[in-house]
gemmi code that builds the backbone of each chain (N, CA, C; Angstrom):
import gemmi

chains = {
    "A": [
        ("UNK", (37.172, 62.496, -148.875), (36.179, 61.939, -149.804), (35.119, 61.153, -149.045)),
        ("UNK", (33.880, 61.219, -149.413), (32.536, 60.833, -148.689), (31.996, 59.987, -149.421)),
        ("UNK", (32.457, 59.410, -150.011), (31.898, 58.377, -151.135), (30.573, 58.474, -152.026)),
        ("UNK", (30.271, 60.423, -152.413), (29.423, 60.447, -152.763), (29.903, 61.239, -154.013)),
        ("UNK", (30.303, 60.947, -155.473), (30.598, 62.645, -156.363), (29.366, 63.449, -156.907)),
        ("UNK", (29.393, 64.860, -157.227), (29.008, 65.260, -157.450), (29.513, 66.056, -158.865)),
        ("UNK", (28.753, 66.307, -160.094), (29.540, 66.737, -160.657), (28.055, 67.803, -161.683)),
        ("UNK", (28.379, 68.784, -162.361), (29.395, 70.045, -162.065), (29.667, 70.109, -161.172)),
        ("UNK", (31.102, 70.791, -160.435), (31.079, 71.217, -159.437), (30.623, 73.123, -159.536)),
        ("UNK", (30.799, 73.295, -160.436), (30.320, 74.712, -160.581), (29.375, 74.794, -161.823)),
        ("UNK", (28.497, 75.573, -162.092), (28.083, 75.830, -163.276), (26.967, 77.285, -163.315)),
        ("UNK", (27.130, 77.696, -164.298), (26.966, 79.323, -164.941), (25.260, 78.491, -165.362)),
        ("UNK", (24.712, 79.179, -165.663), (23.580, 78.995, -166.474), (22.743, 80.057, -166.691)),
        ("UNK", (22.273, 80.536, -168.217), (21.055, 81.461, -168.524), (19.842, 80.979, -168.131)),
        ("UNK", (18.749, 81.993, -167.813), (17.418, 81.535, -167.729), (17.018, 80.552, -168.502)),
        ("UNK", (17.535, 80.669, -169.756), (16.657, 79.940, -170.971), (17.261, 78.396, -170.675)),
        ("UNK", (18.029, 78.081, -170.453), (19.216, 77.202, -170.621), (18.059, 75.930, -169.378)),
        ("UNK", (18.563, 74.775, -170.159), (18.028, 73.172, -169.653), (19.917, 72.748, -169.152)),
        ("UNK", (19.808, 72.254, -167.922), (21.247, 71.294, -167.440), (20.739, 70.463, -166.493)),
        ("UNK", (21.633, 69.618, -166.156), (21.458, 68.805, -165.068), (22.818, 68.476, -164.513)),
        ("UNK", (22.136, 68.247, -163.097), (23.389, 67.715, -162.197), (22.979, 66.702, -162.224)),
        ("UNK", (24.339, 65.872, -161.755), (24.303, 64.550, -161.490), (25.360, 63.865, -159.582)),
        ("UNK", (24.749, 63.023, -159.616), (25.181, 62.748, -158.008), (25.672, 61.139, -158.224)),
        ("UNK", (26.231, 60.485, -157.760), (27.006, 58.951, -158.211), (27.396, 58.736, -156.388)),
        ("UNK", (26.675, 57.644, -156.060), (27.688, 56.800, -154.985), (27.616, 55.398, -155.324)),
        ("UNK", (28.676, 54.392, -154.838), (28.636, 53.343, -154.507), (29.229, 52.779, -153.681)),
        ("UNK", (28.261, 53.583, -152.314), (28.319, 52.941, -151.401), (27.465, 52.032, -150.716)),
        ("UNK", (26.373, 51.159, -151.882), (25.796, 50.415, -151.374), (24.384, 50.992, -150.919)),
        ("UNK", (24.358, 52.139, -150.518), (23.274, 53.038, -149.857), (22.296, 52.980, -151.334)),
        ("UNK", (20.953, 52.953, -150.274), (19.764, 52.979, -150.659), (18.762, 54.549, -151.235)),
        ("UNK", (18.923, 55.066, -149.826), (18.312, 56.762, -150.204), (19.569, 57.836, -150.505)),
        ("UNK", (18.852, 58.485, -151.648), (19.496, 59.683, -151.755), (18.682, 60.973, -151.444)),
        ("UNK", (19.406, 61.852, -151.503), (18.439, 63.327, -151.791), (19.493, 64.490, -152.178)),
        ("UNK", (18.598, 65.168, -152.655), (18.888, 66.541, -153.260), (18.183, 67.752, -151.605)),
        ("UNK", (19.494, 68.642, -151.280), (19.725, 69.560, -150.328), (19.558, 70.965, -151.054)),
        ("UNK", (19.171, 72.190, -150.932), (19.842, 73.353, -151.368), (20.288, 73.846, -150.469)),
        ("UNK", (21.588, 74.891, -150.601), (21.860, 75.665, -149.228), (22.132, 76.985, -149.634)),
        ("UNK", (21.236, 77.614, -149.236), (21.489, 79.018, -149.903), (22.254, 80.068, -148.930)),
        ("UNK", (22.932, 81.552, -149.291), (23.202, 81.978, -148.126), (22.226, 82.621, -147.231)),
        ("UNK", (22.758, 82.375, -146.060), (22.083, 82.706, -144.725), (20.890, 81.695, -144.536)),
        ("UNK", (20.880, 80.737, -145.305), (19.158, 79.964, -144.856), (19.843, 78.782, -144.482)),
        ("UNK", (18.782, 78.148, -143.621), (19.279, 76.533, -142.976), (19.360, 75.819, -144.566)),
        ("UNK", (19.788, 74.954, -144.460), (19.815, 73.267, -146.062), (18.340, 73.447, -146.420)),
        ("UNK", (18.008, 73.071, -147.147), (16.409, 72.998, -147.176), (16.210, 71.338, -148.440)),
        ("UNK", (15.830, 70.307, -147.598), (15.262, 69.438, -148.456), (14.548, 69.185, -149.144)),
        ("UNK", (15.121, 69.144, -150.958), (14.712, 69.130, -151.876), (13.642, 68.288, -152.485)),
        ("UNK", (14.129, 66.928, -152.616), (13.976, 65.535, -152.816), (14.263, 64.374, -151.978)),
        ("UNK", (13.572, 63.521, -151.937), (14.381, 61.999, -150.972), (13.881, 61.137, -152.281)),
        ("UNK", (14.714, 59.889, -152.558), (14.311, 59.150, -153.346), (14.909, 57.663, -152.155)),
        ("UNK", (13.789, 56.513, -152.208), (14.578, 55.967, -151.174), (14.192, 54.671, -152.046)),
        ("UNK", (15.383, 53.762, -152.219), (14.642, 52.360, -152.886), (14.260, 52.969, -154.595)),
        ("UNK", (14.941, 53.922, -154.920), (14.968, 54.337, -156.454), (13.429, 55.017, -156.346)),
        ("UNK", (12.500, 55.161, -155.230), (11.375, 55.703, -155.190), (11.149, 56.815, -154.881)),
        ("UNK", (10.824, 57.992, -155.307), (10.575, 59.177, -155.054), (9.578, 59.233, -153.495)),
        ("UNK", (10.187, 59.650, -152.372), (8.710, 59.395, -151.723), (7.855, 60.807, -151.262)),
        ("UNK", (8.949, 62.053, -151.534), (7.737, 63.385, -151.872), (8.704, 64.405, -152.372)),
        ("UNK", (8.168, 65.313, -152.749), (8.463, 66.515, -153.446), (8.661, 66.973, -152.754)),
        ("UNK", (8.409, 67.900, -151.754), (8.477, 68.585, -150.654), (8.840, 69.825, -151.375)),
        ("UNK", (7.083, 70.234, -151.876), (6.951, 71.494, -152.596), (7.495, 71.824, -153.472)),
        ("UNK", (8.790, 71.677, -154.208), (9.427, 72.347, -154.757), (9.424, 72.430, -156.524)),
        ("UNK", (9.545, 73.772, -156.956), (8.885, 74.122, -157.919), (8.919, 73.037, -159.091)),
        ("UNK", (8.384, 73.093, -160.179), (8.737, 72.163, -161.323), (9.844, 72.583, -162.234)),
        ("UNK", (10.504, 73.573, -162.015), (11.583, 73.800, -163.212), (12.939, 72.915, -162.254)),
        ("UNK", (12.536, 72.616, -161.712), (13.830, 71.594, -160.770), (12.793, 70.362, -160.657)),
        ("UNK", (13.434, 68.907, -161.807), (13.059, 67.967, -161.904), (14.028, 67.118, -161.516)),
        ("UNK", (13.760, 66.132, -160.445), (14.940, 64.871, -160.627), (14.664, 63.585, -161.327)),
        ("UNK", (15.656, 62.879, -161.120), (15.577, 61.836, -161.711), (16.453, 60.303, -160.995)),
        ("UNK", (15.665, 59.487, -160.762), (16.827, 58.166, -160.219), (17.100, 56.997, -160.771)),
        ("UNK", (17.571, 57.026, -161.804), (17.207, 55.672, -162.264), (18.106, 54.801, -161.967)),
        ("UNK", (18.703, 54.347, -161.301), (18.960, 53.139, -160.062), (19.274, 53.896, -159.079)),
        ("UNK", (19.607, 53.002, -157.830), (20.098, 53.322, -156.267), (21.324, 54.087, -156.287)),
        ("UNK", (22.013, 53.750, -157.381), (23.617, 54.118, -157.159), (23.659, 55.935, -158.164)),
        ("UNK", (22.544, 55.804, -158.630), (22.643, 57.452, -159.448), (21.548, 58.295, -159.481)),
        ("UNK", (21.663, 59.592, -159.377), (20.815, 60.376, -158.934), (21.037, 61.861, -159.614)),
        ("UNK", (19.607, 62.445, -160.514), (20.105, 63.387, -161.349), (19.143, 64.701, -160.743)),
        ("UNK", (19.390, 66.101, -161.495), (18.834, 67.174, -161.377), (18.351, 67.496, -162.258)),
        ("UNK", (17.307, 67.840, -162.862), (16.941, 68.376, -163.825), (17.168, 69.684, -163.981)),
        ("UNK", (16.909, 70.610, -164.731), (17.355, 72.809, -164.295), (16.536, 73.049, -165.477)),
        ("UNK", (15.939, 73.777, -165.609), (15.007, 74.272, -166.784), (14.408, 75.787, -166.332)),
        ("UNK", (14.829, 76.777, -167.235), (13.762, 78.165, -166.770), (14.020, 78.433, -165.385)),
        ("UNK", (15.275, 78.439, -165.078), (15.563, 78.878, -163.260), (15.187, 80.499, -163.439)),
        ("UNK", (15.739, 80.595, -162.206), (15.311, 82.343, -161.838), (16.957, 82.984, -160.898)),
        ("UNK", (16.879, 83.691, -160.972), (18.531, 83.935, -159.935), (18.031, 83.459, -159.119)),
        ("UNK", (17.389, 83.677, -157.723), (17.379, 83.502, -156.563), (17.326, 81.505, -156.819)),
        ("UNK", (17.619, 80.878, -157.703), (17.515, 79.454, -158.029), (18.762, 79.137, -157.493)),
        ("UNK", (19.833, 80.533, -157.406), (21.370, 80.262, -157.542), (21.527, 79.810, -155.668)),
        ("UNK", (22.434, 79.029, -155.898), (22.727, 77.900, -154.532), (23.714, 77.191, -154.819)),
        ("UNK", (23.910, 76.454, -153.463), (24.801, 75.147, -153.702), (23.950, 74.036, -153.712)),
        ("UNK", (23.818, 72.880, -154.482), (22.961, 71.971, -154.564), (23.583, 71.039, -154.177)),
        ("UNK", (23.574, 69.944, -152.590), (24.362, 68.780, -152.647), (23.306, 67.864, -152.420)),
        ("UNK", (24.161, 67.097, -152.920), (23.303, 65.453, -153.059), (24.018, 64.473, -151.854)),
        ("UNK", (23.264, 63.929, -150.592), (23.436, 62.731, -150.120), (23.099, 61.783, -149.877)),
        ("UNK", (23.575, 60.766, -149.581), (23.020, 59.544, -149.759), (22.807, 58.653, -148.156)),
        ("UNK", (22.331, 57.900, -147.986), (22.278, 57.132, -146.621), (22.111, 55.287, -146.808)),
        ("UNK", (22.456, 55.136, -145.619), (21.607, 53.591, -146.109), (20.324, 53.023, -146.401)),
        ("UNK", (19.278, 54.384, -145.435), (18.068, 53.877, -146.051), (17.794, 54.962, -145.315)),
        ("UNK", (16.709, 55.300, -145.613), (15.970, 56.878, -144.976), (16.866, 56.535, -143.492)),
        ("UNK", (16.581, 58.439, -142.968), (17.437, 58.486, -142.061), (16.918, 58.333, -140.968)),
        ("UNK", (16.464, 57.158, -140.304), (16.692, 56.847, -139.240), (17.619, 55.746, -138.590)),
        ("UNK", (18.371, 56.444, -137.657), (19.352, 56.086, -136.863), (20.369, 55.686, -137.510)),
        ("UNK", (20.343, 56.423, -139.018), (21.636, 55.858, -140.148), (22.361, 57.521, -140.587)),
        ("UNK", (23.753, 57.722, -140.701), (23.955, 58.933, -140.925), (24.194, 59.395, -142.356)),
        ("UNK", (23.913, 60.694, -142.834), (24.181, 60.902, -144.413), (25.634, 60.915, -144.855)),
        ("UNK", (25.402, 60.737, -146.197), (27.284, 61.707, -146.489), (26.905, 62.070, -147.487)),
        ("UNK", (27.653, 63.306, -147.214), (27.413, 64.694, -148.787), (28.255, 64.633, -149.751)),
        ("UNK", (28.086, 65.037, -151.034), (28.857, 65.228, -151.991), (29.194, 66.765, -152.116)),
        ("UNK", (30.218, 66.822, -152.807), (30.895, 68.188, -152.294), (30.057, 69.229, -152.903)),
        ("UNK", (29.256, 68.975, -154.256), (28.179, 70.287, -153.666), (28.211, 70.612, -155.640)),
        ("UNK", (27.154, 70.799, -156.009), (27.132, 71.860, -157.418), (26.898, 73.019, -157.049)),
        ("UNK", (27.829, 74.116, -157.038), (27.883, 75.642, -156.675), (27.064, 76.358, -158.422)),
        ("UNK", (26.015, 76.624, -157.897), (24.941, 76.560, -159.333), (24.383, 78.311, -159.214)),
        ("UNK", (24.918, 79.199, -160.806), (24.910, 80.818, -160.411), (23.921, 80.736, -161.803)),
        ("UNK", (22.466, 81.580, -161.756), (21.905, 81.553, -162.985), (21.906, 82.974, -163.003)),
        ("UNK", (22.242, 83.204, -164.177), (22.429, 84.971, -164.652), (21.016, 85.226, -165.772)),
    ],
    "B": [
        ("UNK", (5.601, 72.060, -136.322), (6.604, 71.859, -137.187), (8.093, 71.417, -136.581)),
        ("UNK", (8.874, 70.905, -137.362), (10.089, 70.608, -136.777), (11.464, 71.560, -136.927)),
        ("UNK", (11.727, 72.440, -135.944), (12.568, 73.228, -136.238), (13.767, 72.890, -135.023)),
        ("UNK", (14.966, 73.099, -135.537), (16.238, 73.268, -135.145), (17.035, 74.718, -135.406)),
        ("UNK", (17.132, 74.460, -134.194), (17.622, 76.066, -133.392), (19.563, 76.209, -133.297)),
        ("UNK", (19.937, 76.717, -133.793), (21.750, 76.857, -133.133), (21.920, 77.935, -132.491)),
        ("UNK", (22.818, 78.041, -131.828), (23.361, 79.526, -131.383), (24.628, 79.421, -130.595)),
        ("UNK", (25.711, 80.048, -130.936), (25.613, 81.302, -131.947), (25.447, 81.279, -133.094)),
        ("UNK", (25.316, 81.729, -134.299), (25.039, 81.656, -135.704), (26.651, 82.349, -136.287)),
        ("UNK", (27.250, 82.997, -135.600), (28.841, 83.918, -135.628), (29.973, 83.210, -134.122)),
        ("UNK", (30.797, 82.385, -134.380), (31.516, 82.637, -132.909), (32.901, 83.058, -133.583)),
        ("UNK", (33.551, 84.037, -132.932), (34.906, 84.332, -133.370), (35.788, 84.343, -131.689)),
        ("UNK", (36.883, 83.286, -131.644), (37.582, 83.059, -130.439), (38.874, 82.616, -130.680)),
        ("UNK", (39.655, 82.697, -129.997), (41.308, 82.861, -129.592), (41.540, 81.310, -129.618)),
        ("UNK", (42.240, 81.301, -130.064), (42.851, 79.665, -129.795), (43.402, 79.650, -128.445)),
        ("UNK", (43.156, 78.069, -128.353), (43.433, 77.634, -126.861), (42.497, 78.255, -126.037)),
        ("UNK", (41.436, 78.644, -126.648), (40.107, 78.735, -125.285), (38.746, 77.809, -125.922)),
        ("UNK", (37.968, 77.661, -124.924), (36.982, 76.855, -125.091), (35.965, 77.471, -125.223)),
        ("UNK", (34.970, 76.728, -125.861), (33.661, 77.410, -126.016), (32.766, 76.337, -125.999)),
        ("UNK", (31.326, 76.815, -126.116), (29.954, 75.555, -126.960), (28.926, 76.199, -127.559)),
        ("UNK", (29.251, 75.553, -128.707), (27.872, 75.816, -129.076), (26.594, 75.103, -129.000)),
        ("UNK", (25.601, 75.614, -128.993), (24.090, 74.867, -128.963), (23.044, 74.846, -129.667)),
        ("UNK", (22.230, 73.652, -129.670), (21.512, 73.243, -130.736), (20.231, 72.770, -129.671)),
        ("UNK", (18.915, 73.752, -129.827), (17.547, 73.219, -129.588), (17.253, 72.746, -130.560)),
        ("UNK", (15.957, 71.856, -130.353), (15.442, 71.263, -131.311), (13.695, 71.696, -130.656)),
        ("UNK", (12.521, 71.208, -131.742), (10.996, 71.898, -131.136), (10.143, 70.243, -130.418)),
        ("UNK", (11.067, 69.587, -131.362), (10.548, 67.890, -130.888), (10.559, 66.901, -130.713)),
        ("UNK", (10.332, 66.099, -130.180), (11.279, 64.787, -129.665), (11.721, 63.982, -130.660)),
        ("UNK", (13.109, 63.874, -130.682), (13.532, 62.867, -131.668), (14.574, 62.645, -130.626)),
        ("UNK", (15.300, 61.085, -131.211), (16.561, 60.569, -130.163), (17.404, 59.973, -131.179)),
        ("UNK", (17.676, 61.276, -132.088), (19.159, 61.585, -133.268), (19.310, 62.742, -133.798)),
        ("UNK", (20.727, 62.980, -133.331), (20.845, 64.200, -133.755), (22.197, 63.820, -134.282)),
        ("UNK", (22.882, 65.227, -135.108), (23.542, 64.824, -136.068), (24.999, 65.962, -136.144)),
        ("UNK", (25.921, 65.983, -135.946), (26.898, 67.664, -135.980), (27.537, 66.855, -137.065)),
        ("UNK", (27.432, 68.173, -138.272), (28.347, 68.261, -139.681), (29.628, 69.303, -139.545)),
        ("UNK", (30.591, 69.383, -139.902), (31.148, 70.259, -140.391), (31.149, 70.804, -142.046)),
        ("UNK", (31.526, 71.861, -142.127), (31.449, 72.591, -143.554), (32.311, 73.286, -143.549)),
        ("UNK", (33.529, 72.985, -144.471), (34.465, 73.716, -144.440), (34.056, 74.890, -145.625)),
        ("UNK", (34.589, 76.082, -146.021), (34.402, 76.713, -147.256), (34.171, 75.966, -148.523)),
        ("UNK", (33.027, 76.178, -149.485), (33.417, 75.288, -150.774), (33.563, 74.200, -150.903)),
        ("UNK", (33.403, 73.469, -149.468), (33.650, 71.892, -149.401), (32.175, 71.450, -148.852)),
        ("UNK", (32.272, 69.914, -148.588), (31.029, 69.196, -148.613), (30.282, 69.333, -147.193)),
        ("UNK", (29.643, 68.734, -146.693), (29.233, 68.153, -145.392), (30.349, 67.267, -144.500)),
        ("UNK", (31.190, 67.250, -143.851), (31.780, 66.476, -142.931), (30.807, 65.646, -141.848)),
        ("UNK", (30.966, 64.427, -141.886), (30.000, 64.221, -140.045), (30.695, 64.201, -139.817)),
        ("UNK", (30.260, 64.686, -138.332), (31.212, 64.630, -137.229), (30.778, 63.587, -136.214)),
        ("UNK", (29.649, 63.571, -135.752), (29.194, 63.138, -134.618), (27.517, 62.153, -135.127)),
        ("UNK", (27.262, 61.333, -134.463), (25.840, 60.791, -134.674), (25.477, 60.780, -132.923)),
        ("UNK", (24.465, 60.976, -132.958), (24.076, 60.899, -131.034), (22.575, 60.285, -131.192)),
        ("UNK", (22.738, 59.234, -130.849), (21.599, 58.026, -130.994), (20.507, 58.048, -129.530)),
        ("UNK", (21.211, 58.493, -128.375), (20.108, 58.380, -127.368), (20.349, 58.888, -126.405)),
        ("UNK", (19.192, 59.451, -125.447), (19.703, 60.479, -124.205), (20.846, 60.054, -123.777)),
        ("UNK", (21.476, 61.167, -123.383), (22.890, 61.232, -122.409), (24.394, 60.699, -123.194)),
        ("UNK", (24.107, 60.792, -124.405), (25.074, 60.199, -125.741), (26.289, 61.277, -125.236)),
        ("UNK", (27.338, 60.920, -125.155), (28.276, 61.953, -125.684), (29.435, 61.291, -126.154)),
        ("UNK", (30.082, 61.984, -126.971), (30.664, 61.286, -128.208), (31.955, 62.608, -127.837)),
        ("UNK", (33.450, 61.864, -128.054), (34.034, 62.930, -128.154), (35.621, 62.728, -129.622)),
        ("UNK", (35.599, 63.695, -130.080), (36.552, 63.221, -131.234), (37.599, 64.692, -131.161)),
        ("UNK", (39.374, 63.995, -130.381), (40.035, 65.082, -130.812), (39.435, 66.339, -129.645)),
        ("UNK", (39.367, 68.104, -129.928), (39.119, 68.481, -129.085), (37.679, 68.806, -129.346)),
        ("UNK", (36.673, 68.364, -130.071), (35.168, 68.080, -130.084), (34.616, 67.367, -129.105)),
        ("UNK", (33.776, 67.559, -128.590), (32.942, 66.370, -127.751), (31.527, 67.172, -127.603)),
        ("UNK", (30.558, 66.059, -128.246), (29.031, 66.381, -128.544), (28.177, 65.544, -127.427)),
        ("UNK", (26.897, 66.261, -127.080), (26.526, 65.509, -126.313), (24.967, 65.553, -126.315)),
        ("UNK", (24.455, 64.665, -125.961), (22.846, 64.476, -126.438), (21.695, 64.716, -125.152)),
        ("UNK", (20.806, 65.723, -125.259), (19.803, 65.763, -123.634), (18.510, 65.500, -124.165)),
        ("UNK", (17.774, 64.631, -124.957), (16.835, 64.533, -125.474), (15.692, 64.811, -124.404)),
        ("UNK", (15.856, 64.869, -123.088), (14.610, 65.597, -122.407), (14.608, 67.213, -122.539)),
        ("UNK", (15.903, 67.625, -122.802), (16.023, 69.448, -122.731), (15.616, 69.343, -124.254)),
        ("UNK", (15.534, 68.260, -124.776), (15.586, 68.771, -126.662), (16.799, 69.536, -126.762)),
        ("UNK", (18.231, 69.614, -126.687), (19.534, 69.886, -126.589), (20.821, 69.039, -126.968)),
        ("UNK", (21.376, 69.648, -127.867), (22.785, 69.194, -128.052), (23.676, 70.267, -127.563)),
        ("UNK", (25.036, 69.791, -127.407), (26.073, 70.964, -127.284), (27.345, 70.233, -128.158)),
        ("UNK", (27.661, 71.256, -128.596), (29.274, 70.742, -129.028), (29.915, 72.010, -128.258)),
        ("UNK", (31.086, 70.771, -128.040), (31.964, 71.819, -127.034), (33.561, 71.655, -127.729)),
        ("UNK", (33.770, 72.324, -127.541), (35.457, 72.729, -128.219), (36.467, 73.301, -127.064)),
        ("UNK", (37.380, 72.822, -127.138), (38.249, 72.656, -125.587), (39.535, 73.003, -126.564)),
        ("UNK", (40.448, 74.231, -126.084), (41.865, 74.020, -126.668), (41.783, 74.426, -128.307)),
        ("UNK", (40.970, 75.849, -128.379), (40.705, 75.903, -129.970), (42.205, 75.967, -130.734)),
        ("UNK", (42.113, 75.484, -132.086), (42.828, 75.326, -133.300), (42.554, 76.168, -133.931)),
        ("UNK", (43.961, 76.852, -135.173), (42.556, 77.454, -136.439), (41.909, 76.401, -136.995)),
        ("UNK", (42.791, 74.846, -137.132), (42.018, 74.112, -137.744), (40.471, 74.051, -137.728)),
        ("UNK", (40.339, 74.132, -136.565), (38.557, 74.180, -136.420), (37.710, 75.106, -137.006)),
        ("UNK", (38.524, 76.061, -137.690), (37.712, 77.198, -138.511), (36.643, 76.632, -139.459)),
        ("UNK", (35.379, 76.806, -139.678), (34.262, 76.035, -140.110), (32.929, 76.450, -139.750)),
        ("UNK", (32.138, 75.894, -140.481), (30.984, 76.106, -140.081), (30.123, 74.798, -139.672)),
        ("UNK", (30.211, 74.939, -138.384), (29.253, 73.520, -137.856), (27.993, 73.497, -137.892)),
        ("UNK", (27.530, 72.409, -137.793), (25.634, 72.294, -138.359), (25.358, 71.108, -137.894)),
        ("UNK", (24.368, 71.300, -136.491), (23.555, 70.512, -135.832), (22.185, 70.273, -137.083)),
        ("UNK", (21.987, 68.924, -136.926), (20.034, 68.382, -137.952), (20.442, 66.943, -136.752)),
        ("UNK", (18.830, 67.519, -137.186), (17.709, 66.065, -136.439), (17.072, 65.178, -137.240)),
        ("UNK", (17.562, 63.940, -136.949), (16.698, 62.469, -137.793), (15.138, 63.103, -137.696)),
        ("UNK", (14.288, 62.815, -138.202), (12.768, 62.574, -138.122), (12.059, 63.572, -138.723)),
        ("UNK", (12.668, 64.167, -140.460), (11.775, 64.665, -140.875), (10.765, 63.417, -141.520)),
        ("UNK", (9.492, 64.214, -142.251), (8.478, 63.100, -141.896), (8.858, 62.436, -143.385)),
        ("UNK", (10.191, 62.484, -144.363), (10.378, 61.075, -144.691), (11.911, 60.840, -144.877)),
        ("UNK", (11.801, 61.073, -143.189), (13.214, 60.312, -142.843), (14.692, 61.009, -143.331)),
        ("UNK", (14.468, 62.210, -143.420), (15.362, 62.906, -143.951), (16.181, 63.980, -142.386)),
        ("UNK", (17.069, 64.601, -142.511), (17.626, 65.495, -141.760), (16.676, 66.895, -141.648)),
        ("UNK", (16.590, 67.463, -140.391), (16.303, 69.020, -140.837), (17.554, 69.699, -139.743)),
        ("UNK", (18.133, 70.441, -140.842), (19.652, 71.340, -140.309), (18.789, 72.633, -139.821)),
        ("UNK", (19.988, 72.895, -138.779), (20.319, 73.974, -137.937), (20.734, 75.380, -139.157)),
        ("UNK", (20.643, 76.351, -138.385), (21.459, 77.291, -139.798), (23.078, 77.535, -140.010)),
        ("UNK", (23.103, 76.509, -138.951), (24.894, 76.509, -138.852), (25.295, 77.654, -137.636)),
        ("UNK", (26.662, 77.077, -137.724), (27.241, 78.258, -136.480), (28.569, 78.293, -137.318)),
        ("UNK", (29.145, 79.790, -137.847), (30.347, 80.062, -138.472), (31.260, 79.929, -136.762)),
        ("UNK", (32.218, 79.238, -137.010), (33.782, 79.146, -136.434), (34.756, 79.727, -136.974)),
        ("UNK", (35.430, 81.215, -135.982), (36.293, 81.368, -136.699), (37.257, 81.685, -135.533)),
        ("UNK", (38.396, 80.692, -135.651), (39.903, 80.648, -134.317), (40.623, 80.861, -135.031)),
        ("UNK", (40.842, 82.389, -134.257), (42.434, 83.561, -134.453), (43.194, 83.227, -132.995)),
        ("UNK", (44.463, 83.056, -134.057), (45.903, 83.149, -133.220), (45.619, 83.853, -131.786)),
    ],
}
model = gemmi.Model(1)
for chain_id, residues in chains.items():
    chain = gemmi.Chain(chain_id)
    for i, (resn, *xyz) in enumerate(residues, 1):
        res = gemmi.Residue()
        res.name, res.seqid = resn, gemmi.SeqId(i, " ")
        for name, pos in zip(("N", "CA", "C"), xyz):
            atom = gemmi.Atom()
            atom.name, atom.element = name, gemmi.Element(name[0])
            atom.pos, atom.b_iso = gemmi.Position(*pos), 0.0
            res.add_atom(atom)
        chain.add_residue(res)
    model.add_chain(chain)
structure = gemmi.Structure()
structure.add_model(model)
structure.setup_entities()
């Protein structure tokens, strides 16, 4: 255990279909973010929220909205995905953006849109 | 841009032999980072390497830092199946402070 949960750990979803993940630590840590890892591609960073502050998007489309409303919780929005949306989505957290501080992952929303 | 390099991306080896894998990086940073990933499971750290000539060793792992080659290695001495996994070198200093991962290197130690 990494002191980060993640929960769905799995979830089905139709195109049409609105869900969200959710991410929970309390470990005191400041930044979180949202990862995707799809197969065969490196992680690709989603979101950083650091200090409950969003500090960029880093491109990524609008049917994937987050949300932080304190330090200790951290959500996903899902709206109108597409298959290739399907991934593992993990959320980690740090003490404060990552420099010279290390992450820890939550075990991951394994996310399949049909 | 900031890219991180692994290789091999596949290692399949015999227990009780050694190997390394390696991790370029395109630009100077002085942190680098080895995860493990087991199947279906989370991110493990393994290692943090804070500044040239770092080496860190845990068990039969030992990582080590060349921030002038832009280079890590993890080296594995005395393989286990335990070590079956997929390891994943990232570098501190995306531009907000986030990790950028390697594409991983699958581990897989047969008997």
């Amino acid at each position: 255990e990494t002191g980060v949960t993640q929960t769905p750990r799995h979830l089905v979803m139709g195109m049409t279909n609105k869900k969200s993940l959710k991410c929970e630590q309390h470990l005191g840590h400041n930044a979180m973010y949202w990862y995707k890892q799809s197969a065969k591609k490196p992680l690709e960073l989603m979101f950083v929220y650091n200090f409950k502050e969003q500090t960029e998007n880093n491109s990524v489309p609008s049917r994937f909205s987050p949300e932080c409303p304190n330090s200790s919780h951290l959500f996903l929005h899902l709206h109108t995905l597409q298959p290739e949306d399907s991934a593992l989505y993990l959320c980690a957290s740090s003490l404060r953006d990552l420099r010279g501080t290390e992450a820890f992952f939550g075990q991951g929303t394994r996310l399949t849109v049909v | 841009e900031l890219k991180v390099e692994q290789n091999p991306l596949f290692l399949s080896m015999q227990e009780g032999k050694n190997y390394t894998i390696y991790c370029n990086y395109s630009t100077t940073s002085d942190r680098l980072y080895w995860y493990r990933q087991d199947p279906g499971k989370s991110l493990e750290s393994l290692f943090v390497l804070l500044s040239n000539g770092a080496v860190k060793q845990e068990g039969r792992l030992m990582a080590s830092l060349d921030t002038k080659a832009r280079l890590s290695t993890l080296h594995i001495t005395a393989a286990v199946h335990d070590l079956s996994a997929t390891y994943f070198c990232a570098l501190g200093g995306g531009s907000q402070g986030n990790l950028i991962f390697g594409k991983g290197t699958k581990l897989s130690v047969k008997p």
